[in-house]
C-alpha positions in Angstrom: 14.2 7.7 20.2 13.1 7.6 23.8 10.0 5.8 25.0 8.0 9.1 25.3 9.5 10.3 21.9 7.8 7.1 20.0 4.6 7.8 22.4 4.3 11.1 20.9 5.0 10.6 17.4 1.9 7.5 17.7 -0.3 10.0 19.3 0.7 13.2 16.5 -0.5 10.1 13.9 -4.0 11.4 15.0 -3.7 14.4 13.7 -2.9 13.7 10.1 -5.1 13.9 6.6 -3.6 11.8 4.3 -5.0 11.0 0.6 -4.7 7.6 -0.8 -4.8 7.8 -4.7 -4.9 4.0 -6.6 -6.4 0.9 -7.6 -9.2 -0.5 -5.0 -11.1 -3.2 -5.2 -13.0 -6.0 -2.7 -10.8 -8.9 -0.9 -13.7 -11.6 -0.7 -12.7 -14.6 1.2 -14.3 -18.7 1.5 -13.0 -19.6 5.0 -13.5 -23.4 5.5 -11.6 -27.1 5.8 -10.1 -29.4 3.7 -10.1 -33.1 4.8 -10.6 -35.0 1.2 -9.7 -34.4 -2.6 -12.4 -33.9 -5.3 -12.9 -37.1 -7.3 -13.5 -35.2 -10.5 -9.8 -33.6 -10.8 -6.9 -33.7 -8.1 -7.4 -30.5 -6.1 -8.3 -29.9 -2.7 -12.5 -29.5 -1.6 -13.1 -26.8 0.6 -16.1 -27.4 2.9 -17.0 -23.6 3.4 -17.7 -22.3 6.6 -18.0 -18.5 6.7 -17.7 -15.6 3.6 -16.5 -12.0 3.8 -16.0 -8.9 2.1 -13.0 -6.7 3.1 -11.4 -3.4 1.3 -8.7 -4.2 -0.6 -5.9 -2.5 -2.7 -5.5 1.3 -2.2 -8.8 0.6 0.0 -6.7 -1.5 2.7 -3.9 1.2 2.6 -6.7 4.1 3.8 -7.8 1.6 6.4 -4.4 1.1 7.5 -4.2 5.0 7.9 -7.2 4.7 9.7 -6.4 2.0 12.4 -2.8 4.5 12.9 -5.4 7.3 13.9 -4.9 9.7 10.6 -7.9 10.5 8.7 -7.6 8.9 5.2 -9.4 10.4 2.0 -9.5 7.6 -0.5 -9.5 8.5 -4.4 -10.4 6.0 -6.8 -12.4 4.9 -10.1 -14.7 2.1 -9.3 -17.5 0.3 -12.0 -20.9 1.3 -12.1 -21.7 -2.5 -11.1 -23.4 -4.4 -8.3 -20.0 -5.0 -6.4 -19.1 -1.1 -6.7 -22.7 -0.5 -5.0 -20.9 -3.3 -2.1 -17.8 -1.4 -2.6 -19.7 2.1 -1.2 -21.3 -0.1 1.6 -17.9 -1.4 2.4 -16.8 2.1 2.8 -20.1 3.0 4.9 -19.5 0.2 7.1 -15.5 1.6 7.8 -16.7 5.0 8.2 -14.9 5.8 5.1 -15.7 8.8 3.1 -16.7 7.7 -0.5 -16.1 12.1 -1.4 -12.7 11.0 -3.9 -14.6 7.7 -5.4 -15.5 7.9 -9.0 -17.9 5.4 -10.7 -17.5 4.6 -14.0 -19.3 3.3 -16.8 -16.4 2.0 -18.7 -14.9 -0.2 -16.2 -15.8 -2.9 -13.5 -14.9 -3.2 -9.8 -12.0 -5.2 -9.3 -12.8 -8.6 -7.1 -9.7 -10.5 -6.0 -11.7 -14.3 -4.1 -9.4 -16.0 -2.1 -10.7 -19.4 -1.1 -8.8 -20.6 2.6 -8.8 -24.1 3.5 -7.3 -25.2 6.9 -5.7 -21.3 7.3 -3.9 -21.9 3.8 -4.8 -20.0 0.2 -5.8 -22.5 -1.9 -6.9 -20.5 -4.7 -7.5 -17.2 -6.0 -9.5 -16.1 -8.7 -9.5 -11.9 -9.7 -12.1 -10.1 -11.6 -10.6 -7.2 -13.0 -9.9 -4.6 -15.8 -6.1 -3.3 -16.5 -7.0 -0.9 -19.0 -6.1 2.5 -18.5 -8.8 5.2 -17.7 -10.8 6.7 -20.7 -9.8 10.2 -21.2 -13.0 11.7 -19.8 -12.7 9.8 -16.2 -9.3 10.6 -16.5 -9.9 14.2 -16.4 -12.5 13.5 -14.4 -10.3 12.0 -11.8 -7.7 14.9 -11.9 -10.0 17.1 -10.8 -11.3 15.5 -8.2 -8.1 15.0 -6.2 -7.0 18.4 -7.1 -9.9 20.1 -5.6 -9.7 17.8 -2.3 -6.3 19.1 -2.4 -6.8 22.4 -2.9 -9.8 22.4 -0.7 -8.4 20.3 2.5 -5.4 20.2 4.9 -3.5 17.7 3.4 -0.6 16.4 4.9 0.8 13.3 2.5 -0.3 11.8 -0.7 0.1 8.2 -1.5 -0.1 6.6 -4.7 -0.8 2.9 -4.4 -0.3 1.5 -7.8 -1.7 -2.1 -8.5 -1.2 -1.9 -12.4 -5.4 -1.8 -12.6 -5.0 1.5 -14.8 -6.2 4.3 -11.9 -3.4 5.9 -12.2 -2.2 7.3 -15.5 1.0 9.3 -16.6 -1.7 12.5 -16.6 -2.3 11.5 -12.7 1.0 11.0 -11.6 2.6 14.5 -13.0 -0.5 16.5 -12.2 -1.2 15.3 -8.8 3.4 15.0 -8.1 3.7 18.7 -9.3 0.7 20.4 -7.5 2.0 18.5 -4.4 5.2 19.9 -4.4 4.4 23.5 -5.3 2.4 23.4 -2.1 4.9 21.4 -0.3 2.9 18.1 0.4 4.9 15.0 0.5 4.2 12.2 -1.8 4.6 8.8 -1.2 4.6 6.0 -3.9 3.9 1.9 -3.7 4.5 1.6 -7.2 4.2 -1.3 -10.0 5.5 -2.5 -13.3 3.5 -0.1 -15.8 4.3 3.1 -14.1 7.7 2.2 -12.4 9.5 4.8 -14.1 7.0 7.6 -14.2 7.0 8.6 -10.3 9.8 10.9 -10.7 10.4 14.0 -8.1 8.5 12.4 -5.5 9.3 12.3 -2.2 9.4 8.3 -0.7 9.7 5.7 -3.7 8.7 1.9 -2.1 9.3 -0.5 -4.2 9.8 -4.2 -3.0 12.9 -6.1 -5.1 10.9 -8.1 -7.7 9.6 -4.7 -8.6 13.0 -2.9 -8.1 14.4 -5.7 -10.6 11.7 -5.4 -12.9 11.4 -1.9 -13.3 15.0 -1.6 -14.0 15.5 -5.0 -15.9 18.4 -6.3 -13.9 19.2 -8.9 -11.2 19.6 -7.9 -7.9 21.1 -9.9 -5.1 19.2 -9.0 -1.9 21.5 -10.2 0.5 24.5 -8.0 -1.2 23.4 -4.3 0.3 25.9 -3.0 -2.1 24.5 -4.7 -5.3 21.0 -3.2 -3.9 22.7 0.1 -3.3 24.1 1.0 -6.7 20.7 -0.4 -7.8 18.8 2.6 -6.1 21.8 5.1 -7.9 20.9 3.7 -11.1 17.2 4.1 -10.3 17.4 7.7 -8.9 19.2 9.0 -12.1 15.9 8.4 -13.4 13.3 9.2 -10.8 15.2 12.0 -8.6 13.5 11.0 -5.4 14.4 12.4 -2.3 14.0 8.6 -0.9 14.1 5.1 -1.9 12.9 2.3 0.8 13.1 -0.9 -0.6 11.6 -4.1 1.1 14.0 -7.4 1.0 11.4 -9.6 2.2 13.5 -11.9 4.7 16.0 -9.4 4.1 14.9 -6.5 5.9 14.3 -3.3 4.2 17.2 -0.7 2.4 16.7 2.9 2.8 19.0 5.7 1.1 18.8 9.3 0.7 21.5 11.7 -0.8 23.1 11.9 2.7 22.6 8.4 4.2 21.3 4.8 3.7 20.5 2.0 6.2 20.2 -1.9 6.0 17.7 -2.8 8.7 17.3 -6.8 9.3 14.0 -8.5 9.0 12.6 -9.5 12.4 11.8 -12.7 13.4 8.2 -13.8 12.5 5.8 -17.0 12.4 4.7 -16.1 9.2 1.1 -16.7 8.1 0.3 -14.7 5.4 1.9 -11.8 3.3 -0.8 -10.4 1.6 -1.4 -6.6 2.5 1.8 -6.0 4.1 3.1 -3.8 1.7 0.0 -1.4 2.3 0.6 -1.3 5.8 4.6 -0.5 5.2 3.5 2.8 3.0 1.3 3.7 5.6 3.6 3.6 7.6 6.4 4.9 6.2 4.4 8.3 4.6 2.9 9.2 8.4 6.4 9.1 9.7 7.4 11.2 6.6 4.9 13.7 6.7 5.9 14.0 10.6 9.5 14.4 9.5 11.0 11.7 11.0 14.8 10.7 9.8 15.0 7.9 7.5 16.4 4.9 9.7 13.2 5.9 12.1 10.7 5.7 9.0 12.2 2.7 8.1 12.4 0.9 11.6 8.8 1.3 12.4 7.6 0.1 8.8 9.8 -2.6 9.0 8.0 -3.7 12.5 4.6 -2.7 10.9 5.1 -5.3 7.5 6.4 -8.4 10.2 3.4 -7.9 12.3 0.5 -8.1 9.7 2.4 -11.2 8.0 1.5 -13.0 11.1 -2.1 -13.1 10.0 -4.5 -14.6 8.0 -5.8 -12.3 4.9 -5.2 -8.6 4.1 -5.8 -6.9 7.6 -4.6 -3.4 8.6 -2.1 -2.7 11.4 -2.9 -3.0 15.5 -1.6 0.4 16.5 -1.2 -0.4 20.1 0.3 -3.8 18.8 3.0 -1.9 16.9 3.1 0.7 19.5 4.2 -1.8 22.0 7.0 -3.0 19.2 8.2 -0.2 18.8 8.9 0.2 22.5 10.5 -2.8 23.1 12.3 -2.9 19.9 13.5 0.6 19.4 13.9 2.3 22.7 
């Protein structure tokens, strides 16, 4: 691509509805420093100095959409609990729409607390359910993303799985097969429970701890034909139309029926990892539902997963940041 190609495809981001179907929850964070060790057991104190709240999960995925310029519709099942009333304000504060949240009585908002000391985790403590939904949210749930379907322009679906039990086998095959009779793509970030139930979809993103584990074998990254035959033996099952897998420090493997590409990590001073897989199937499933080849989709999530790992927390993508990569990197 030329400079005013990558210009243009950044700019048609704008135009783009995507909906964001999975597991959310709050990212609350202690900031603060660590000069001295507690005398009542050997682990760091953290002298706090400031507290947030962020979106997290499928949340920070629709705010990743968002800082690209596409309008994301966030589904989700949150508890009818004090931090799914923050949750809600969360959303109000993004300009989120809250019109594909559910609140449920049988479950409780997921609250991942990371404490940072001196611009390091030093803890993390979750607050969760991972049971699946009951049947009546469950049908409950279908509905509601069908009718935003049926109701808006929708130009990609993504299903960011976190294991928390949002998204059931019922979701999955409804949601896949009314996308593709109306010719929507769907994209997938996927995890253990469900790995092998996305099947017909059209971008599978798996990162290789999941790749091993959904398929029970051992994978050497750095052999791009071990992780090639790896993708056959998972496409037999899942008859995708594409498979990105991220490597970590090494890069990212794409492969369709007609091509694959190895693409090298990029240099980085990492900080923090948390989140980039969000921002890599944002990524990835604009460039999809824009049509763009695979090495393109998976050169410009590639850049998008280095760049947020330079940064503290979970924290969507700088569009003019990757913009400007993209430029200098790809042109």
């Amino acid at each position: 691509m030329n400079k005013n190609e990558i210009i243009n495809l950044f700019s048609d981001f704008n135009k783009l509805n995507v909906l964001v179907i999975g597991d959310v929850m709050i990212d609350a964070y202690y900031f603060g420093k660590v000069d001295r060790i507690s005398p009542e057991a050997p682990v760091p104190i953290v002298s706090v100095q400031n507290r947030e709240n962020r979106l997290g999960g499928a949340a920070n995925v629709a705010l990743n959409i968002q800082a690209l310029g596409a309008t994301p519709i966030l589904c989700a099942v949150i508890g009818n609990d004090e931090d799914g009333k923050l949750f809600n304000q969360l959303l109000e504060k993004q300009q989120l729409s809250n019109e594909g949240i559910i609140t449920s009585t049988d479950r409780i908002t997921t609250v991942k607390t990371r404490i940072i000391g001196n611009n390091h985790q030093v803890l993390r403590v979750d607050s969760e359910t991972d049971k699946p939904l009951n049947n009546s949210d469950n049908q409950l749930f279908i509905k509601q993303i069908e009718s935003l379907i049926k109701s808006k322009k929708v130009d990609a679906v993504i299903f960011e799985d976190y294991d928390k039990g949002t998204i059931t086998q019922e979701v999955i095959d409804s949601i896949v097969s009314l996308c593709n009779i109306n010719n929507i793509p769907t994209t997938v970030d996927p995890k253990k429970r469900n790995f092998l139930s996305y099947k017909n979809v059209s971008l599978f993103k798996p990162n290789l701890k999941e790749l091993k584990e959904g398929l029970n074998i051992e994978i050497n990254p750095r052999n791009i034909i071990e992780v090639s035959e790896a993708v056959d033996l998972l496409n037999k099952s899942l008859n995708n139309t594409l498979n990105f897998i991220t490597l970590s420090e090494n890069g990212v493997f794409i492969k369709d029926d007609k091509e694959s590409h190895h693409l090298a990590a990029h240099y980085r001073n990492i900080a923090d990892v948390s989140g980039a897989g969000d921002t890599v199937i944002s990524v990835a499933s604009l460039c999809l539902a824009l049509n763009q080849p695979p090495k393109m989709i998976a050169e410009i999530s590639n850049l998008a997963g280095g760049l947020v790992c330079e940064k503290v927390g979970v924290v969507p993508i700088d569009k003019d940041q990757l913009l400007s990569e993209a430029i200098s990197k790809l042109v």
